[in-house]
C-alpha positions as CSV (number, residue, x, y, z in Angstrom):
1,X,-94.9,197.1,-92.2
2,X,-94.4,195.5,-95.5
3,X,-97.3,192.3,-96.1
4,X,-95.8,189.2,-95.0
5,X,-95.2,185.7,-97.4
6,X,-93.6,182.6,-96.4
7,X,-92.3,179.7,-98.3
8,X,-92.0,176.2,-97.1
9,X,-89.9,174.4,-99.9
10,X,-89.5,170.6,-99.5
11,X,-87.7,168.3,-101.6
12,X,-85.0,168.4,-104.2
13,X,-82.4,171.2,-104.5
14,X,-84.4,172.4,-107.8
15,X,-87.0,173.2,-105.5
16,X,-84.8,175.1,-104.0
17,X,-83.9,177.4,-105.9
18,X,-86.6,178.3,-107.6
19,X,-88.0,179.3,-104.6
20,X,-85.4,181.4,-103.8
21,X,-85.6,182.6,-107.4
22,X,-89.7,183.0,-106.5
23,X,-88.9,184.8,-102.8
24,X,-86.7,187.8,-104.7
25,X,-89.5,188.4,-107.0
26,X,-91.7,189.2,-103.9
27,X,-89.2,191.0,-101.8
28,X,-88.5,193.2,-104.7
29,X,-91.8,194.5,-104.8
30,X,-91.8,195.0,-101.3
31,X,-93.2,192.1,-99.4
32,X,-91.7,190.7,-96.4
33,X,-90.4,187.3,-96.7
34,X,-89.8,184.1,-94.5
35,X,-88.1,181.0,-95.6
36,X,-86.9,179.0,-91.9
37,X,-89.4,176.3,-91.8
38,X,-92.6,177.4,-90.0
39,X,-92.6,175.3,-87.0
40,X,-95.5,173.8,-84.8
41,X,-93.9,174.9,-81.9
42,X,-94.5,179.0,-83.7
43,X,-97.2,181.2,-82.6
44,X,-99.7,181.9,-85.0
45,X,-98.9,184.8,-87.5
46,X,-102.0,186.5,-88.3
47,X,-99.6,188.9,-90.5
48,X,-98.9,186.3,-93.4
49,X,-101.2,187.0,-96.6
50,X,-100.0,184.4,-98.9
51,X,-98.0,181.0,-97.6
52,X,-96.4,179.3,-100.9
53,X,-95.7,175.6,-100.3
54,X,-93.2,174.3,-103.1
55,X,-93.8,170.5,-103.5
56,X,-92.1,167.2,-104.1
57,X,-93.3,163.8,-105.1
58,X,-90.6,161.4,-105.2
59,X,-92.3,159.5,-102.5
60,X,-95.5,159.0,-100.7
61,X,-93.7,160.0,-97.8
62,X,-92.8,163.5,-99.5
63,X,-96.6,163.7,-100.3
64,X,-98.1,163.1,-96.9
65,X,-95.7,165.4,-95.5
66,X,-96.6,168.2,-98.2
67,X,-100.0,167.6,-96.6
68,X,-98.9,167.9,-93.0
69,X,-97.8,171.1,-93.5
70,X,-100.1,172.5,-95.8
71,X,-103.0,171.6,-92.8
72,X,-100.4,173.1,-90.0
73,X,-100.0,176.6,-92.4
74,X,-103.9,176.9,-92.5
75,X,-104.3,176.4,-88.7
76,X,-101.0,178.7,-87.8
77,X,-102.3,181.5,-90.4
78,X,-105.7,182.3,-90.2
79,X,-105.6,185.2,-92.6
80,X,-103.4,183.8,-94.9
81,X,-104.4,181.9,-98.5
82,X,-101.8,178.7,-98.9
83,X,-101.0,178.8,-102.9
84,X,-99.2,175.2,-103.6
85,X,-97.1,174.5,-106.3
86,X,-94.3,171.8,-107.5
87,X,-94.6,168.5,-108.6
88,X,-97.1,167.3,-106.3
89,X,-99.3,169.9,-107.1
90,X,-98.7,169.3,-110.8
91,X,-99.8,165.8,-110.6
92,X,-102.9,165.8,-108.1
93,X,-104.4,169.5,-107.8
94,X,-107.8,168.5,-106.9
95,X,-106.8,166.3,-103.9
96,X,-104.4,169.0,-102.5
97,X,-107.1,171.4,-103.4
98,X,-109.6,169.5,-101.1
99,X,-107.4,170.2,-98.4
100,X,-109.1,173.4,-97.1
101,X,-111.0,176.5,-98.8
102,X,-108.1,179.0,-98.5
103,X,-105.7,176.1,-100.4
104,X,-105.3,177.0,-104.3
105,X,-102.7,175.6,-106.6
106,X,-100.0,176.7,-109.4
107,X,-99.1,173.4,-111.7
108,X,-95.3,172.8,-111.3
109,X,-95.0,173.3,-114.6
110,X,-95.8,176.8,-114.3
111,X,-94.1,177.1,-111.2
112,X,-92.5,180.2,-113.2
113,X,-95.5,182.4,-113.1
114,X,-95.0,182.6,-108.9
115,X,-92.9,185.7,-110.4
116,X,-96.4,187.7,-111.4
117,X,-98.2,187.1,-108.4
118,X,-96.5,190.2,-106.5
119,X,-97.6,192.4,-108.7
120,X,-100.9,190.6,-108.6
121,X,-101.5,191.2,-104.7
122,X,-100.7,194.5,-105.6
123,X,-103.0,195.5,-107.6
124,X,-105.8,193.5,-105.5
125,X,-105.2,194.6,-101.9
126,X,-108.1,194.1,-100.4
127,X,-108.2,189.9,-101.1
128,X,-107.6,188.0,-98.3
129,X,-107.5,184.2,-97.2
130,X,-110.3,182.1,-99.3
131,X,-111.1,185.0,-101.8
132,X,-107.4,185.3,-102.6
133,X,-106.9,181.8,-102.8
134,X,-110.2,181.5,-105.3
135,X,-108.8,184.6,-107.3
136,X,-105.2,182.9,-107.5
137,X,-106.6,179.4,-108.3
138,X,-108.6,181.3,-111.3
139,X,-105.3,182.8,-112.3
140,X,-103.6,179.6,-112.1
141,X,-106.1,178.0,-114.3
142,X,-106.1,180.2,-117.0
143,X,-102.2,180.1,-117.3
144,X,-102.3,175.8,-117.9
145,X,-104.8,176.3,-120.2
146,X,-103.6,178.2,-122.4
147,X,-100.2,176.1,-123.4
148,X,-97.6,173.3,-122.4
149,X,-95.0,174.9,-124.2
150,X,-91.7,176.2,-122.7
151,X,-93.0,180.4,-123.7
152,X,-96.1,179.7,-121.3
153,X,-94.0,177.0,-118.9
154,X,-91.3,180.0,-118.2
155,X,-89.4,177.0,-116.5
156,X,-86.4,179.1,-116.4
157,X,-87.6,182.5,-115.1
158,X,-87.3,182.5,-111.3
159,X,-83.9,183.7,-110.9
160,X,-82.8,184.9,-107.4
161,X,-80.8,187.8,-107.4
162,X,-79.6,187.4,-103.5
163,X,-80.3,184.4,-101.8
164,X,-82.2,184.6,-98.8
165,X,-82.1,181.4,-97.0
166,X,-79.0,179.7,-98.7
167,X,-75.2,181.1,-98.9
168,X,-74.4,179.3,-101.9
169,X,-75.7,180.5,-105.0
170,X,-77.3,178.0,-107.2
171,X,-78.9,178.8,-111.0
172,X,-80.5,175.6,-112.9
173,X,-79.8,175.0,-116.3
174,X,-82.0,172.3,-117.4
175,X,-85.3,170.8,-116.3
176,X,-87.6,167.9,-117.1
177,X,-87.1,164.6,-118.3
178,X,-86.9,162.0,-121.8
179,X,-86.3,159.2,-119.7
180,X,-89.3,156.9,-118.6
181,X,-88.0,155.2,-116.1
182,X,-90.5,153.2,-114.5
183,X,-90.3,153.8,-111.1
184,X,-90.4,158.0,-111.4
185,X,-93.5,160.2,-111.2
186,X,-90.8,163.7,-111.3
187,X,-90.6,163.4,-114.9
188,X,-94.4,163.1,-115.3
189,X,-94.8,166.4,-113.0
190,X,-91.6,168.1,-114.6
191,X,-92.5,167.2,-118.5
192,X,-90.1,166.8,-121.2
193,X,-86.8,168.1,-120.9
194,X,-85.7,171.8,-121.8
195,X,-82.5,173.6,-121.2
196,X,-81.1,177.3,-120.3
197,X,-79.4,178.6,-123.3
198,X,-75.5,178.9,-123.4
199,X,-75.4,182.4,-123.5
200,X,-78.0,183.1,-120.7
201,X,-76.0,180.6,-118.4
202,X,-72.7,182.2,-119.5
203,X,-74.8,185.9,-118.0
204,X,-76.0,184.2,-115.1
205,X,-73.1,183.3,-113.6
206,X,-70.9,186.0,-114.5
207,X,-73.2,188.2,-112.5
208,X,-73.3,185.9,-110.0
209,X,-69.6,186.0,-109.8
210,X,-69.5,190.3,-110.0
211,X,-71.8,189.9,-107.1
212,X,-69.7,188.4,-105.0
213,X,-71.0,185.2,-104.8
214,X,-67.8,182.4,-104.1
215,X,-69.7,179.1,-105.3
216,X,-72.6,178.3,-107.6
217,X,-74.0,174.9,-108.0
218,X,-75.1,173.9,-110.9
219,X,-78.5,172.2,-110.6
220,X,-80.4,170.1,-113.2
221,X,-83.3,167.5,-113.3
222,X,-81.3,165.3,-116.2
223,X,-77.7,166.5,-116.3
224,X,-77.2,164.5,-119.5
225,X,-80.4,165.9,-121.3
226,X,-78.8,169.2,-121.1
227,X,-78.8,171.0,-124.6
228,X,-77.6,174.0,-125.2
229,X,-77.1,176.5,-128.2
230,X,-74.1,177.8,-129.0
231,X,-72.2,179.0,-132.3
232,X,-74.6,177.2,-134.5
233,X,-74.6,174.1,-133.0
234,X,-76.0,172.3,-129.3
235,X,-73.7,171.3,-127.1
236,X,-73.6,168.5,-124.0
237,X,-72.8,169.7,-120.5
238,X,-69.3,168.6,-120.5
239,X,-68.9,171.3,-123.4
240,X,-71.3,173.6,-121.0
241,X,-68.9,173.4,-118.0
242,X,-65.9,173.8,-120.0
243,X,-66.8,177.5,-121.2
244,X,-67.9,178.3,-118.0
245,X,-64.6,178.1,-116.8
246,X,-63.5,180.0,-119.6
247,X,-65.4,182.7,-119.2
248,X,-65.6,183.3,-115.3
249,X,-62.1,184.0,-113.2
250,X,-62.9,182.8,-109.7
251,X,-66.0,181.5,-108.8
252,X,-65.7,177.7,-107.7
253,X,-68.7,175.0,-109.6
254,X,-70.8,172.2,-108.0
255,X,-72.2,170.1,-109.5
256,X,-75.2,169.0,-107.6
257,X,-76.3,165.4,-109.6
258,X,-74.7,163.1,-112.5
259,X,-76.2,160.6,-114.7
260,X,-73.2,158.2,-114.8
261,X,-73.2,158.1,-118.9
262,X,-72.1,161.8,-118.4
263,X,-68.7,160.9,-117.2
264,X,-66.4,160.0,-119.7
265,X,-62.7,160.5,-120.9
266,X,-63.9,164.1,-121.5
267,X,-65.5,164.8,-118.4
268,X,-63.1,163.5,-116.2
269,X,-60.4,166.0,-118.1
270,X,-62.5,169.4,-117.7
271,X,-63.6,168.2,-113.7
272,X,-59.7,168.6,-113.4
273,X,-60.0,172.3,-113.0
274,X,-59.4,173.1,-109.7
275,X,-62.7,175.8,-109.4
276,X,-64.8,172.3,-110.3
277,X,-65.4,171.4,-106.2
278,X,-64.6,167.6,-105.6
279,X,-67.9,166.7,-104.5
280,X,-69.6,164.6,-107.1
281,X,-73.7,162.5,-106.6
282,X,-74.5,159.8,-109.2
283,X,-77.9,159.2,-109.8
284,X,-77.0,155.0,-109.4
285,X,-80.7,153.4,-108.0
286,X,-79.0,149.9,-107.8
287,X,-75.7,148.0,-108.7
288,X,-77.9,145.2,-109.9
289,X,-78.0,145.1,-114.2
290,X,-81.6,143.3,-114.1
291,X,-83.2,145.9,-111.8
292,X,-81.5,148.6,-113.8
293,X,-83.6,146.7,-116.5
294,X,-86.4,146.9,-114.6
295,X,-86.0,150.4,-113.8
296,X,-85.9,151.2,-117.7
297,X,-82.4,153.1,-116.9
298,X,-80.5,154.1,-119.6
299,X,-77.0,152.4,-118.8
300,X,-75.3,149.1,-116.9
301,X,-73.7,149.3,-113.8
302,X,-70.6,148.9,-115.7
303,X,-71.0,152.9,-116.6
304,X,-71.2,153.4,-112.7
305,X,-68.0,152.0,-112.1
306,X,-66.6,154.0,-115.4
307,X,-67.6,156.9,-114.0
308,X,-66.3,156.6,-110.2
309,X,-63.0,155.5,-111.8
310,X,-62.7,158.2,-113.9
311,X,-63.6,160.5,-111.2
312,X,-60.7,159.8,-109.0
313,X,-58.8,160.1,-111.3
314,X,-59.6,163.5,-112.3
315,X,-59.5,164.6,-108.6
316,X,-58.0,163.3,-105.3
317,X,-60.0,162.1,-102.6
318,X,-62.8,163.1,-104.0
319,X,-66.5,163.1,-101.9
320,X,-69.3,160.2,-104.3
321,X,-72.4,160.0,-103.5
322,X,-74.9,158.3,-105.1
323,X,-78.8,157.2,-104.7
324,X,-80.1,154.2,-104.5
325,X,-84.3,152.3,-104.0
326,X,-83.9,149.8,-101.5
327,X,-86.9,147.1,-102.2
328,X,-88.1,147.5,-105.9
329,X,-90.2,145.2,-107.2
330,X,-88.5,141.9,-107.8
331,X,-85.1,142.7,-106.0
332,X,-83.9,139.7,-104.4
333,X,-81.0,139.0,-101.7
334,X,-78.5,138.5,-104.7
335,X,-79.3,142.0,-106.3
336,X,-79.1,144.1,-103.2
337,X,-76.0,142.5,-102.3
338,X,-74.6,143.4,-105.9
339,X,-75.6,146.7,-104.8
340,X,-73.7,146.9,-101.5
341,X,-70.6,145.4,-103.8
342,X,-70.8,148.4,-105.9
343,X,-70.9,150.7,-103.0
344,X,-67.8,149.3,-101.4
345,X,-66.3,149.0,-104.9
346,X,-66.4,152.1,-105.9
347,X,-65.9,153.8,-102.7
348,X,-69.0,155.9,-102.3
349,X,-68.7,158.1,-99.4
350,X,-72.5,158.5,-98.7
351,X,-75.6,156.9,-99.9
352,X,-79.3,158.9,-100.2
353,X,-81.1,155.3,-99.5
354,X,-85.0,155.3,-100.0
355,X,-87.4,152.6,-99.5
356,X,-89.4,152.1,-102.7
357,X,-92.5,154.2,-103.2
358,X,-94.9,152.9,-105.4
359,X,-96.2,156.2,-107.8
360,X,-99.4,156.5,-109.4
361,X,-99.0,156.5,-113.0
362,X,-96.2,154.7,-113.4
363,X,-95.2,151.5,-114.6
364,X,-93.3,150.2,-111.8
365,X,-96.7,150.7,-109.5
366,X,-98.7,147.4,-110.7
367,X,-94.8,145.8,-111.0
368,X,-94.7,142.4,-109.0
369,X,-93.3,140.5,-106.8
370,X,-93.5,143.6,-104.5
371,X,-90.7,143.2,-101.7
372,X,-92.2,143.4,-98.4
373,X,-92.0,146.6,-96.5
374,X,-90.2,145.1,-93.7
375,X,-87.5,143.9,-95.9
376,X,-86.7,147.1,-98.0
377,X,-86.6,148.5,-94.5
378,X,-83.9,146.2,-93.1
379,X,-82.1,147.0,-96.5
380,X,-82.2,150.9,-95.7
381,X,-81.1,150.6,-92.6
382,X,-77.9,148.0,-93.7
383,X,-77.0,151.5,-96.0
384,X,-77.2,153.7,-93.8
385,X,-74.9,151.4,-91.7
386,X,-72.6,151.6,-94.6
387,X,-72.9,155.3,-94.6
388,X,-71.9,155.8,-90.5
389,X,-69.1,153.8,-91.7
390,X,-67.9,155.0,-94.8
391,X,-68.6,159.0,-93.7
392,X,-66.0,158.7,-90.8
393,X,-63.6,156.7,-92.7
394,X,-63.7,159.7,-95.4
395,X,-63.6,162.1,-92.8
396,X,-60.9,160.0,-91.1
397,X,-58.5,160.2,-94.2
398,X,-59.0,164.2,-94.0
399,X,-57.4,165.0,-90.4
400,X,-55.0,167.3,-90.1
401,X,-55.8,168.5,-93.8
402,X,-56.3,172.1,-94.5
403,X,-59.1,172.3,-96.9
404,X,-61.1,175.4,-98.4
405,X,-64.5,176.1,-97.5
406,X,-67.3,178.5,-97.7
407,X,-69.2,179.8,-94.3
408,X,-73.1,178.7,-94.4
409,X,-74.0,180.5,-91.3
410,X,-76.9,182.1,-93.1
411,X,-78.9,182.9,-89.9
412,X,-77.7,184.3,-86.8
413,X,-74.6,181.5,-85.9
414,X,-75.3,179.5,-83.1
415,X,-74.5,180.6,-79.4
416,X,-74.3,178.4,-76.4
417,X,-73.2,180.1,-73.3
418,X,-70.0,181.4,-74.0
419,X,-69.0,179.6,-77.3
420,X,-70.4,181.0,-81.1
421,X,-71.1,178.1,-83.2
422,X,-70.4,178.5,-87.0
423,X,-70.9,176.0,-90.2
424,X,-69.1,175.7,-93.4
425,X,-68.8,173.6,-96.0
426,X,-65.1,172.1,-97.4
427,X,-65.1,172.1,-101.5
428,X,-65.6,167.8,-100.8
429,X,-68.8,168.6,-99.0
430,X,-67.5,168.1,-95.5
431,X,-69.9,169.9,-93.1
432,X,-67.7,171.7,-90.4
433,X,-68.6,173.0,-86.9
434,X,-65.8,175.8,-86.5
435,X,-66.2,176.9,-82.6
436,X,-65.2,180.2,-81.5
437,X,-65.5,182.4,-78.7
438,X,-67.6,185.9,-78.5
439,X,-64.8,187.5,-78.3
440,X,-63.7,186.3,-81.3
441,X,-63.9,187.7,-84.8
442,X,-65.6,184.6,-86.7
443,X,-66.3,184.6,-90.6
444,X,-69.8,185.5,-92.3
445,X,-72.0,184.0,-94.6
446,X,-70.7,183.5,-97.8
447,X,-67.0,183.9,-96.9
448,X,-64.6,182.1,-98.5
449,X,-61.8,180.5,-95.9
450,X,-59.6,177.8,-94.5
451,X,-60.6,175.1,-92.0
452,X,-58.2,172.4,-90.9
453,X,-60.0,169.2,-89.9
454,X,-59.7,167.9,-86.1
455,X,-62.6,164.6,-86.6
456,X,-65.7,163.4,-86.7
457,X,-68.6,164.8,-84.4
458,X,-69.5,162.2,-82.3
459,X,-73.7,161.3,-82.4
460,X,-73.8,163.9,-78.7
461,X,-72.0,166.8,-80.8
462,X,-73.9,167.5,-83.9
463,X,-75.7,170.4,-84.4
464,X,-77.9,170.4,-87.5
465,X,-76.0,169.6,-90.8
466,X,-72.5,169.0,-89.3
467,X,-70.8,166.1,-89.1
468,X,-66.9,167.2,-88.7
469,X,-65.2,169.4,-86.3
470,X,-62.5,171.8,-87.7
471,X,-60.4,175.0,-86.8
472,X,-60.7,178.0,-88.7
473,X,-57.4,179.5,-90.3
474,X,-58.3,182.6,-91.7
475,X,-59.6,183.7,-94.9
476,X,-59.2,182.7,-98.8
């Protein structure tokens, strides 16, 4: 039986992906691997070697739970070393390191050097829970020592080539950030920002699309950073996206984030294509101009409503979503309700909503006046009001429609009695339950099809993910 790793990733779809990317490298040198979240409920598993926990530190929240986990992976796998990585792990490795003896820690920065470690255990098969996390923390150290610069970083190197716990491919094409907004600790884990070369994107994907593969998304840290060479000049993403679609026949494009001073006139044309999905987040924060200030973001809430104008326009019906910090430092009434204007305004489907999370090392941590916990709780909860709302409207004005959409049963689907549950998502990001019986024929992951929307699930019928019930009606 083949040595056993798991990943836990939390966080951002970057995350994702690279430990997908991370998760080939080891099952091509012959380990088992396990991505489904390893549960409290689970047995213990004295088969796992290595447990890699891929980090995020958006909030404290993300932290602590990064910590949960970690402490639940040590008790559940007794043989096992727990190597962390991500951008918690980049910005405080001697607390997470204090967790336990058999914890040691890869720099999200170097996240790219998961890649050696197969061939690491490999060659040392005899090391085992605290000696192999000592021998991969000396490993680990060595590598940041030696250099910040892109060659060592590697950011770029974990590429999947199958993905094992998602259905839709994904490949990122940029990382790290220029910006210092005030309020974020990613871009002080992630560093400055680099980009994927033209050429090696142009590869990527083509292979992706010989594969098989129906969708990619396209995922970036700082969309509008993106950089890339290409006859003897850089070009922007908008120039980026455009000879994708010039270069690939099928394969549809998400695009998982935009900064709102990345749609213009431009933009909005290429986004026209009808392989570009309609499903469009805006990294937004606030509809207020002074906490925008504040925030040290680099454009006015004018751009916002630019870009959501220009994006309907370019596509019908299309799915917005947008984040935004509920309670930073200094936001009065006034400015939160400028924000829940701009919502309704520009017709955002769904909002991410987060309380504000003070981060180390940031400016925005000794900001004042603070805004009482209490408060930026009352003003998550009024948007995620606005997002029961607004997501059954949108899913409202989609009845009866037949849209496309790609099956994300990636697991066994699910069976209740004598019903076989399946999930896809539309190309506007509407999360379908498609019910059929056993007897049935029902599509696998991956597949390309047709679903024509019934409604919304009610709050009894949702399993997981899905929000919308829909009828399968055959294949793309």
């Amino acid at each position: 039986m083949p040595k056993k790793i798991h990943f836990e990733t939390l966080g951002c779809k970057l995350n994702q992906v690279e430990s997908e990317g991370a998760a080939s490298a080891f099952k091509n040198s012959g380990f088992s691997v396990s991505m489904t979240p390893f549960s409290a409920s689970k047995l213990q598993d004295d088969d796992i070697i290595l447990c890699i926990v891929n980090t995020c530190t958006v909030t404290a929240k993300a932290e602590q739970k990064a910590r949960r986990i970690i402490r639940l992976l040590l008790l559940k796998c007794p043989n096992s070393a727990v190597l962390v990585t991500g951008c918690y792990a980049q910005n405080s490795a001697e607390e997470i390191r204090s967790i336990g003896e058999r914890v040691c820690v890869l720099g999200g920065q170097y996240k790219g050097h998961l890649a050696d470690i197969p061939d690491f255990l490999n060659k040392n098969p005899l090391l085992f829970g605290k000696a192999l996390a000592n021998a991969i923390d000396e490993k680990s150290k060595r590598i940041s020592a030696l250099s910040s610069i892109a060659e060592i970083q590697q950011p770029f190197r974990l590429v999947p080539d199958g993905f094992i716990h998602h259905s839709r491919a994904s490949l990122k094409i940029q990382d790290g950030c220029n910006c210092v907004c005030t309020y974020c600790a990613i871009r002080l884990a992630r560093g400055k920002s680099v980009s994927l070369e033209v050429k090696e994107v142009l590869s990527r994907i083509k292979a992706l699309e010989e594969s098989g593969q129906n969708e990619v998304v396209i995922t970036t840290v700082n969309i509008s950073q993106y950089r890339g060479f290409w006859n003897d000049d850089y070009v922007n993403f908008s120039a980026l996206l455009k000879l994708i679609l010039e270069n690939t026949k099928k394969i549809r494009i998400r695009i998982s984030s935009l900064y709102p001073e990345t749609v213009d006139e431009e933009f909005a044309k290429i986004v026209e294509n009808p392989r570009v999905c309609p499903h469009f987040h805006i990294s937004v924060q606030s509809g207020s101009d002074s906490i925008l200030l504040k925030m040290k973001r680099p454009y006015k809430i004018e751009a916002v409503y630019k870009a959501c104008s220009l994006l309907k326009k370019a596509k019908s019906n299309p799915f917005l979503a947008c984040d935004i910090i509920a309670g930073f430092p200094g936001e009065s009434e006034e400015d939160f309700a400028l924000t829940m204007k701009m919502l309704k305004d520009c017709g955002f489907t769904f909002v991410h909503a987060f309380p504000f999370s003070a981060r180390p090392n940031t400016l925005a941590y000794k900001m004042r006046p603070m805004v009482p916990n209490s408060v930026a709780g009352k003003r998550v909860s009024l948007l995620e009001d606005y997002n029961s709302i607004s997501k059954n409207d949108y899913i409202n004005s989609f009845i009866g429609a037949t849209l496309i959409a790609i099956c994300e049963n990636v697991h066994k689907p699910k069976v209740l009695k004598d019903r076989v549950i399946v999930h896809a998502v539309t190309d506007n990001f509407l999360h379908c339950q498609l019910i059929f019986t056993k007897e049935e024929k029902f599509p696998q992951s991956g597949s390309l099809i047709y679903v024509k929307i019934r409604r919304p699930l009610t709050k009894d019928e949702v399993t997981g993910e899905c929000d919308t019930l829909a009828d399968f009606q055959g294949f793309v």
